[in-house]
C-alpha positions in Angstrom: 0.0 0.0 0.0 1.8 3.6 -0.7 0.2 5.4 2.3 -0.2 4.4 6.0 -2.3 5.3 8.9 -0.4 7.9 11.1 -2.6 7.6 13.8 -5.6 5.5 15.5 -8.9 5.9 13.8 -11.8 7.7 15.7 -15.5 6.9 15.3 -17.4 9.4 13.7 -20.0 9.3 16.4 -23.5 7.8 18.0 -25.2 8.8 14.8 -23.0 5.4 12.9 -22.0 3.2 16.0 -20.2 -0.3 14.8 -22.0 -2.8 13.3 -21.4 -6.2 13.7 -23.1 -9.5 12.5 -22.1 -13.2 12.0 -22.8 -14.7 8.1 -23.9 -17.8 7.4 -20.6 -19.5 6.6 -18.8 -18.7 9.6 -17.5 -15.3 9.5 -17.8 -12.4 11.8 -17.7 -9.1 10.0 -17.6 -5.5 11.9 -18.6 -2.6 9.9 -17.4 0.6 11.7 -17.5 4.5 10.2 -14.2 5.8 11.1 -12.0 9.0 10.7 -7.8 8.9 10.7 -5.5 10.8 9.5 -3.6 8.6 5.7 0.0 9.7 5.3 1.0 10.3 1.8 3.6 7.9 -0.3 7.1 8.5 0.1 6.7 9.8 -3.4 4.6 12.0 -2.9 5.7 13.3 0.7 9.1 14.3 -1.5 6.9 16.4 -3.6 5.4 18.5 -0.5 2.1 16.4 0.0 0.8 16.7 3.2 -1.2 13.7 5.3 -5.2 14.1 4.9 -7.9 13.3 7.1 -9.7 10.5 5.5 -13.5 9.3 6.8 -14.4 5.9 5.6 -16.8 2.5 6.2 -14.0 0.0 7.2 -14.9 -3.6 7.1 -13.2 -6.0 8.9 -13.8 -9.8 9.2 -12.2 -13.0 10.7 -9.8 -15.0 7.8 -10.8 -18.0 9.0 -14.6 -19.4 9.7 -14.8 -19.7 13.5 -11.5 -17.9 14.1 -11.3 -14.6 16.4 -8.6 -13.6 14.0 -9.4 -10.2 12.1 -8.0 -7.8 9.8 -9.6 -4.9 7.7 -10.6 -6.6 4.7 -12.0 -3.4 2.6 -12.7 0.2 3.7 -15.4 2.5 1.8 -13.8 6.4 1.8 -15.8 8.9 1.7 -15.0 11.3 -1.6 -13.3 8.8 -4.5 -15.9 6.0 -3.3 -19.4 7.6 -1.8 -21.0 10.7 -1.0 -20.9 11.8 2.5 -24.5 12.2 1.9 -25.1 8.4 1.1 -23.6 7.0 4.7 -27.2 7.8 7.0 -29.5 5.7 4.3 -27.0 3.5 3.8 -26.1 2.6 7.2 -29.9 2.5 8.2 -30.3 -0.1 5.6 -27.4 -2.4 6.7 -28.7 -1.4 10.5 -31.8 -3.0 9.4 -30.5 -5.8 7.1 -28.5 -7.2 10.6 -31.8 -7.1 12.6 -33.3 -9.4 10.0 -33.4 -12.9 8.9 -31.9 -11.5 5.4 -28.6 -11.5 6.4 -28.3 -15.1 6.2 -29.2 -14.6 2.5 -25.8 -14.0 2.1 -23.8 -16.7 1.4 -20.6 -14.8 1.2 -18.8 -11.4 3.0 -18.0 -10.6 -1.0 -21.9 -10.8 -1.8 -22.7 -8.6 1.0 -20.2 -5.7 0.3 -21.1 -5.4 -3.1 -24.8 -5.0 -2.2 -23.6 -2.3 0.7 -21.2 -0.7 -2.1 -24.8 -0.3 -4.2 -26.5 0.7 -1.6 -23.9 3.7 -1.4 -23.9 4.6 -4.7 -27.5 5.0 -5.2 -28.3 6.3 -1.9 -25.8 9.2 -3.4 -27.7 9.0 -6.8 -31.1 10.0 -4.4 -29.8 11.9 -2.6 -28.6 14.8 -5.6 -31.7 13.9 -6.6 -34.0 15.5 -3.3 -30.9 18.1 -3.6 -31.9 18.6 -7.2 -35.5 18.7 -6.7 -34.7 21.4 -3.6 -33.2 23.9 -5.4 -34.5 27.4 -4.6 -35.9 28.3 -8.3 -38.1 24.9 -7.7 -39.1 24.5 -4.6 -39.8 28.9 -4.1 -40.4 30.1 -7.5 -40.6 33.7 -5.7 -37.1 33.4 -4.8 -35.8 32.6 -7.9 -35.2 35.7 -9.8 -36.4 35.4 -13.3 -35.4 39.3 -14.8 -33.1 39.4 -17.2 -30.9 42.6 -15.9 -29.8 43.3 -19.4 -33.7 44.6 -20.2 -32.7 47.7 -17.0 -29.0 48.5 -18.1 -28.2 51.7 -19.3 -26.5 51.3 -22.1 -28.6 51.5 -25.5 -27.9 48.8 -28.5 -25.3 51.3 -30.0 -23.4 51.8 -27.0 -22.8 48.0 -26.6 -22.0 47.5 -29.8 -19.3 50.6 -29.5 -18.1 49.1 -26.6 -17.6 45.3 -27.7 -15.5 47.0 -31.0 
């Protein structure tokens, strides 16, 4: 990997507490929302880049069916991968998904993070959409101003045209 973690992630808060759930086949899998801070590759530290904060789903999972051996098997970051904007519907669906029987539909951790990474992408595609459909011009047509300022100018055709020569 050319960056590295450069210091212990922090849970974004009560609003996406850590999720956890046992699949069908035998693995445990922990889904957590987490901040930390991603130090840049050597590369690119040569060239002045700086380490970011970086807010991502991090999945991790035990290697083995029944052992208590985990690692971070994939991490969702917010920006290149989801909208911050997606993570509250798409966390209430997997909050709901692990409270139900349709977990066990799953018959494989790869099955359910594709389903999750889905659920991201078209929770962001609704969301722009109520974003879209809240704009000002729609939502308070009043607001909107509709004049076209060139009709109130004071300049007369001629003297645009003069000027623009």
């Amino acid at each position: 990997m050319d960056t590295e973690m450069t210091d212990m992630p922090e849970d974004l808060g009560e609003e996406f507490p850590k999720l956890f759930c046992h699949l069908a086949n035998g693995h445990w899998v922990e889904f957590a929302c987490q901040r930390y801070w991603m130090a840049p590759s050597t590369a690119a530290a040569k060239k002045g880049q700086q380490a970011v904060e970086v807010e991502a789903v991090r999945i991790f999972s035990n290697e083995e069916p029944g052992s208590g051996n985990g690692k971070l098997i994939h991490e969702f970051r917010q920006g290149p991968e989801f909208h911050p904007a997606a993570l509250g519907p798409a966390w209430e669906w997997l909050r709901d998904l692990l409270r139900s029987r349709r977990l066990y539909d799953y018959d494989s951790l790869e099955e359910l993070l594709t389903d999750f990474a889905d659920i991201l992408a078209t929770s962001a595609a609704e969301t722009a959409v109520l974003h879209y459909e809240r704009l000002p011009e729609l939502t308070f047509p009043e607001l909107f101003d509709r004049w076209d300022d060139s009709l109130t100018n004071d300049q007369t055709e001629t003297e645009r045209e003069e000027k623009d020569n």
